[in-house]
N, C-alpha and C positions, 0 to 999 in steps of 0.2 A: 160145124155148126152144132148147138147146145138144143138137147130136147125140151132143156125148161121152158115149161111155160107159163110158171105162176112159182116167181121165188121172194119170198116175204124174209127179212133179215132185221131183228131187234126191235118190228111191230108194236107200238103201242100205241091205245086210242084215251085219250082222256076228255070229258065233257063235261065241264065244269070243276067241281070237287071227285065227280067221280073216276074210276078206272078201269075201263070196258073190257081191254086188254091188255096184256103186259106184255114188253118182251119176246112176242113171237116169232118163233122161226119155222119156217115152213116152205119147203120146194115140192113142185107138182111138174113133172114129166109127161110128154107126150102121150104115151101110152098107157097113162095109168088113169084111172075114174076113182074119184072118191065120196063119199057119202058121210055127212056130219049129221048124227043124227041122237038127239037126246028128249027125254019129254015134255022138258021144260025150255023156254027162250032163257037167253042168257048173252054170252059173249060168244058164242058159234053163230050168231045174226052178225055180229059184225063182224066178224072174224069175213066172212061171206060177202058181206057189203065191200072190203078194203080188197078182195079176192075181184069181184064184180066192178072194181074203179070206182064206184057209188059212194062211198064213205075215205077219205081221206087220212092217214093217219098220224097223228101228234109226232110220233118218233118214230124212227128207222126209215125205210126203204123197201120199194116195193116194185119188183121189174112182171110186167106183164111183157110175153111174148117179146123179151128181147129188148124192151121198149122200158126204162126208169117213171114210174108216175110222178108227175110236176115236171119233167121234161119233153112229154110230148101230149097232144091231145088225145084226149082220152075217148074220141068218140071215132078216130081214126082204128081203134084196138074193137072198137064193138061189131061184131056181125051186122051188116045190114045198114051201117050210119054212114058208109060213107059216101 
């Protein structure tokens, strides 16, 4: 069994004309904690949001806990929804 538990693959978010995020790639394991932390908002809110199932994204894929987002519900993956 795989520690990931937050693997983001070719992530992009676009809203309307504009482009939030591009292209992300991004795996979070088990044991590791991470902190995004800059002075200004930007593209780490959403970055966060797509991380949190809360925001959707335009391109790529996005596996929480094992689990592809748009293939399972998403409230089944939240602490405490079910």
């Amino acid at each position: 069994m795989s520690d990931e538990v937050l693997k983001l693959r070719g992530v992009s978010v676009r809203r309307e004309t504009s482009l939030l995020l591009r292209n992300v790639d991004w795996t979070a394991h088990e044991d590791e904690r991470w902190i995004n932390h800059r002075p200004q908002r930007g593209g780490q809110d959403h970055l966060a949001q797509v991380a949190a199932t809360v925001l959707y994204p335009t391109e790529g894929t996005v596996d929480v806990l094992g689990e592809r987002l748009g293939d399972v519900d998403v409230f089944e993956l939240r602490p405490g929804s079910a």
